[in-house]
Structure formats: structure tokens, C-alpha cells
C-alpha positions as CSV (number, residue, x, y, z in Angstrom):
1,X,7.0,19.1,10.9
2,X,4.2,16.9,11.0
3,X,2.3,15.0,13.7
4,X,1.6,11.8,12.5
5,X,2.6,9.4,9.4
6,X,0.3,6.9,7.3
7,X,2.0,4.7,5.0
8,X,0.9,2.7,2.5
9,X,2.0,-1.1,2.8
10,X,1.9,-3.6,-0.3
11,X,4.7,-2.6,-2.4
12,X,5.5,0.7,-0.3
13,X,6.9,-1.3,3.0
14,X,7.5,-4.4,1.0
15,X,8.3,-5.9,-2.7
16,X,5.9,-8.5,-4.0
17,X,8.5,-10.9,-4.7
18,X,7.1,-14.0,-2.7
19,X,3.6,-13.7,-4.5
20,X,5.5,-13.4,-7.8
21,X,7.1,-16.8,-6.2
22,X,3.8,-18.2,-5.4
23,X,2.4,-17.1,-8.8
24,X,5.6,-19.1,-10.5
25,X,4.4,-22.3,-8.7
26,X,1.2,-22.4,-9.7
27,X,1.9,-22.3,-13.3
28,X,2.1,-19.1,-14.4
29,X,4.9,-17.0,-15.7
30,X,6.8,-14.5,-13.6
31,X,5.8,-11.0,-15.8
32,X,1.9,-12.2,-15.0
33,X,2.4,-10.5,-11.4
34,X,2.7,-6.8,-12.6
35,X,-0.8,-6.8,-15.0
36,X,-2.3,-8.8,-12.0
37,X,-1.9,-6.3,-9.2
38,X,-2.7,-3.8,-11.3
39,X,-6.3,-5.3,-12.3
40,X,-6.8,-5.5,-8.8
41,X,-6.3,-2.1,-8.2
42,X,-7.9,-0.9,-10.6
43,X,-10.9,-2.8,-10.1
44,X,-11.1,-1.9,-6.7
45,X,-10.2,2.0,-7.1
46,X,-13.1,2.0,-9.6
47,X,-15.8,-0.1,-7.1
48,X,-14.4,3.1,-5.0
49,X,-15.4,5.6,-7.1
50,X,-19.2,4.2,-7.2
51,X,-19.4,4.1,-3.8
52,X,-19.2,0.0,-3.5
53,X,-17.0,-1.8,-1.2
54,X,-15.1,-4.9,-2.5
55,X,-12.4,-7.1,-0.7
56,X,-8.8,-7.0,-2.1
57,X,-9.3,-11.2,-2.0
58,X,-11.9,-11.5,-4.1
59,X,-10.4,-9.2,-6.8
60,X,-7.2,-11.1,-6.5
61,X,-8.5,-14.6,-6.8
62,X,-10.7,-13.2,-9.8
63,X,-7.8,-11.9,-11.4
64,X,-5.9,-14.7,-10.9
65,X,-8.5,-16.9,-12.9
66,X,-8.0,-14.4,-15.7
67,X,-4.3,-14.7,-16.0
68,X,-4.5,-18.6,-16.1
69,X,-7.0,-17.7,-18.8
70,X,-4.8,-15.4,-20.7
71,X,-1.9,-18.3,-20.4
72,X,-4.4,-20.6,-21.3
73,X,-3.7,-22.6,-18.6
74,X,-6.7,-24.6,-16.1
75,X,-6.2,-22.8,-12.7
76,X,-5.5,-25.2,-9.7
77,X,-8.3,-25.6,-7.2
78,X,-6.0,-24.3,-4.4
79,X,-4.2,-21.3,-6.9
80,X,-6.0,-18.2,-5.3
81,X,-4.7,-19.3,-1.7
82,X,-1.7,-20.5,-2.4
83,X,-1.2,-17.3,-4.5
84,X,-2.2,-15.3,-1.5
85,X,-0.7,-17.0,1.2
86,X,2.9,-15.5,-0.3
87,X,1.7,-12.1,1.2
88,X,2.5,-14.2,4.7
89,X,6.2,-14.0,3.3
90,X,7.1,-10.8,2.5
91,X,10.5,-9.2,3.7
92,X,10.4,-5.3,4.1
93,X,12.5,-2.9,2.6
94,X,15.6,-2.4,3.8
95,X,14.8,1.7,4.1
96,X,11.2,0.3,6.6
97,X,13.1,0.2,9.9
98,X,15.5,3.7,9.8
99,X,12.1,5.6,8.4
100,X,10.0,4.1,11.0
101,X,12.8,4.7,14.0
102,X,13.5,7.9,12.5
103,X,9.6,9.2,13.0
104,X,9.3,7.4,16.5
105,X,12.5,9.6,17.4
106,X,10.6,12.8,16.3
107,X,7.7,11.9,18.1
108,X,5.7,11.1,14.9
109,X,2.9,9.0,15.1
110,X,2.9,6.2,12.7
111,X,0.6,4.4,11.2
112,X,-0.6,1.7,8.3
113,X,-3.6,1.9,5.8
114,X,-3.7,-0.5,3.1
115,X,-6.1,-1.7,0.1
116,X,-5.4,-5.3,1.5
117,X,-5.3,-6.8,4.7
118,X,-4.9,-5.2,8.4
119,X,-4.4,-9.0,9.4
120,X,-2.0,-9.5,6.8
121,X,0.3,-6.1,8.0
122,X,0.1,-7.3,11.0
123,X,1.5,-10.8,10.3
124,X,4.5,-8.7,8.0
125,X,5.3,-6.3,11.1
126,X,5.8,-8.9,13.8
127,X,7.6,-11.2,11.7
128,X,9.9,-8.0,10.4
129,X,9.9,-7.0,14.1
130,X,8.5,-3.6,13.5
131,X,5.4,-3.9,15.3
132,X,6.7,-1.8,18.3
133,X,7.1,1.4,15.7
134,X,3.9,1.3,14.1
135,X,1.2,3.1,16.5
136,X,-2.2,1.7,14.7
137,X,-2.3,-0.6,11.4
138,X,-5.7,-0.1,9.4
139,X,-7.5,-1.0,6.1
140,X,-10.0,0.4,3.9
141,X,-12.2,-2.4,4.9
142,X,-12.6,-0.5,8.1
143,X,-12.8,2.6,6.6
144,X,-15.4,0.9,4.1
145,X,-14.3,2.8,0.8
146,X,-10.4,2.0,-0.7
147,X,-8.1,4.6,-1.5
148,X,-7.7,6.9,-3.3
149,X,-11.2,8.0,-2.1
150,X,-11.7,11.5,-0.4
151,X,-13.9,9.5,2.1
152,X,-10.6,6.7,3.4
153,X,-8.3,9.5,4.2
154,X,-11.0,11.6,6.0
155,X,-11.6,8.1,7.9
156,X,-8.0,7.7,8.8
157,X,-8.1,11.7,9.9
158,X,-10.8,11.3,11.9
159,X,-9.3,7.9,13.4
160,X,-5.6,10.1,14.0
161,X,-7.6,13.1,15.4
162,X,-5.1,15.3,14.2
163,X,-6.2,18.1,11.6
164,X,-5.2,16.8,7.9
165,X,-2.8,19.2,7.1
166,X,-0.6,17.6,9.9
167,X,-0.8,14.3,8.4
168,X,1.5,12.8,5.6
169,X,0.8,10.0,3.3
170,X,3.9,7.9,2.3
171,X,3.8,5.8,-0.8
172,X,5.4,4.4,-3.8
173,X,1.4,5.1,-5.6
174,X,1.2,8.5,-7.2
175,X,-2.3,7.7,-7.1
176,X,-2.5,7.3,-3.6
177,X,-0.6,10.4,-2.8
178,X,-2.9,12.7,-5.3
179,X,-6.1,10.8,-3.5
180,X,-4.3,12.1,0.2
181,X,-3.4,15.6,-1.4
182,X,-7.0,16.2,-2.4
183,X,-8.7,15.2,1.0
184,X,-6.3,17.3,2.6
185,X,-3.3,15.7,3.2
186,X,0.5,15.8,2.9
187,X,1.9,13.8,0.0
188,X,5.0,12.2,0.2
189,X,6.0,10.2,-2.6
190,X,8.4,7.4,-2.7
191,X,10.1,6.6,-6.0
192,X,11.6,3.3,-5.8
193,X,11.7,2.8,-9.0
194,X,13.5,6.1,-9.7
195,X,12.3,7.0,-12.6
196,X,11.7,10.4,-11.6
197,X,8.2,10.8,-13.3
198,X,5.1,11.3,-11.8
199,X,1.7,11.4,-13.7
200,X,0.1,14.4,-15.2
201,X,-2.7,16.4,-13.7
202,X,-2.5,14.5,-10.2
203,X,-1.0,16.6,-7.5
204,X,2.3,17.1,-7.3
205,X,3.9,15.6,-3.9
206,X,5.2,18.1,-1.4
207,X,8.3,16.0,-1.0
208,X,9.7,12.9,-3.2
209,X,12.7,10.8,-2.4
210,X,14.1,7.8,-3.7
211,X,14.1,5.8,-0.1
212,X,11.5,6.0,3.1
213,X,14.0,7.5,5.2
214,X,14.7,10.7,3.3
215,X,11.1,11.3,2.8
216,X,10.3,11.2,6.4
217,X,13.4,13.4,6.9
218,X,12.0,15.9,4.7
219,X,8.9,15.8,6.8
220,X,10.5,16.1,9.7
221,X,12.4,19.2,9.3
């Protein structure tokens, strides 16, 4: 049993679909969304790992200007926030609201942390009308290092005031799992894709499902 919940949000409480939308209307093709989220990750996970602080925007309006290059198309003026503004549209997962009531039931604490926006989660959760489930929505610009760094989960512990062994990350990102597992944390992985792999040499998650609900079963029982 734990005491309290942190889950990760793009992709974990919600698919990408309207920024693959907004990515469409700009001109680019549909594929172009996958190798774009992943440069921003990556770009920010390694500004992490030297000890420098980047916004998600930046690296996604960068990024975007790439993939126009690579299509060898001219980028509209208005591209990066028209691109970004589909993040103000996003629909959770159906499995958000039974995991999230589920915890509240248990008297589990619940909470966000996200690579992107606090502002934007917050926007997703009243719209979805899960606002009243989630206890406290953060992101690593308050923490001022992104995940998977040591130093975001011992923020978030510190925040939660509850020892780290208590705590379970929930995500769809092995990576962000391993980073949790390493400062401390319990990992629960999410595999929507279920594909049933999981990467080699990162920690393996004390419990894996293929929905949000049965992993915070598991980690209530």
C-alpha cells in the first residue's frame, strides 16, 4: 500500500492526437509527431543531465522548425503556437477517471508532475472534470531539473513529505519509471502500447499493467 501517487501526464493521462491534428494543419505529415516528441525529450532529458534547465516550449517550437526542415517545407509564422495550442485539446484516457477514483477511495494522495506545463494539466483536468481527484499538479519547471533526474523526484518527495518508498510513479515512460526507481521510488509502468518490452539495464518496474486502473490496484493491495 502506498501513500501517495505521481503520474506522469503527456501521453500517460492523455494521447497526443490533437497536436498530431495541429501538426497536420500546419503542413506537415501525420508520422512527423512521433520523431518530434521524442527530440524534445531527448533534448531536454540531456539539458537535465548537465544540470541546465530548458522549457518544454522552446524545445518544441525548435523542433518543430526542424521537421518543416526535414519536409522541406517554410514553417508558418504562427506554427509553433498553433502546434502547441492542441495540448489545450486533449481528451484523457478512458482508464484516467476509475485509476484516479480508485486511489481517492484508498486514501491515496494523487498528484501530477510533468516535463510540460502545470498550466497546461490544469487546463486538461478541469475540462476532463478530474480536477477534484488530483491533490497537487506540478512541473519540472518548479522543480527546476526534468525528469528522469534524481534531483525532480527528490523535489516532488520533499513537496509530498512522505518517505520515497511510499510514493509510486505511474507512467507509460520506462525512462521515467527507471529515473523514480533510482531516487527511490515505486515504479509503476503503464504499457499502453502492450508490447510487453521494457528496455534493458533500466529498472525493472515493481508493477506493469496494460491500463491505469490495474496499476493502481496493484499498488493498492
Amino acid at each position: 500500500m502506498i501513500d501517495a501517487a505521481v503520474f506522469d501526464v503527456n501521453e500517460t493521462l492523455f494521447p497526443l492526437d490533437p497536436v498530431r491534428s495541429r501538426m497536420v494543419d500546419a503542413g506537415l505529415e501525420a508520422h512527423r509527431l512521433e520523431p518530434w516528441f521524442r527530440a524534445v525529450l531527448v533534448d531536454g532529458i540531456a539539458a537535465a543531465a548537465t544540470g541546465t534547465l530548458v522549457t518544454f516550449a522552446d524545445l518544441a517550437r525548435h523542433h518543430l522548425d526542424i521537421e518543416f526542415d526535414r519536409a522541406g517545407l517554410r514553417a508558418p509564422a504562427d506554427a509553433g503556437d498553433g502546434v502547441l495550442e492542441g495540448f489545450n485539446h486533449t481528451v484523457a484516457h478512458p482508464d484516467v477517471r476509475p485509476a484516479l477514483e480508485h486511489l481517492r477511495a484508498a486514501g491515496v494522495r494523487a498528484v501530477t508532475f510533468t516535463n510540460g506545463s502545470a498550466t497546461i494539466t490544469r487546463s486538461f483536468l478541469q475540462r476532463a472534470g478530474l480536477d477534484d481527484l488530483v491533490d497537487d499538479v506540478w512541473d519540472v519547471q518548479a522543480a527546476g531539473r526534468w525528469k528522469p533526474a534524481t534531483a525532480a523526484y527528490r523535489w516532488a518527495v520533499d513537496r509530498l513529505d512522505v518517505p520515497a518508498d511510499r510514493i509510486a510513479m505511474i507512467a507509460v515512460h520506462p525512462w521515467d519509471i527507471h529515473g523514480a526507481m533510482v531516487a527511490g521510488l515505486i515504479g509503476g509502468f503503464v504499457d499502453r502500447e502492450h508490447s510487453g518490452r521494457y528496455p534493458p539495464g533500466f529498472r525493472a518496474p515493481d508493477h506493469r499493467a496494460r491500463t491505469l486502473t490495474e496499476v493502481a490496484a496493484q499498488l493498492t493491495t
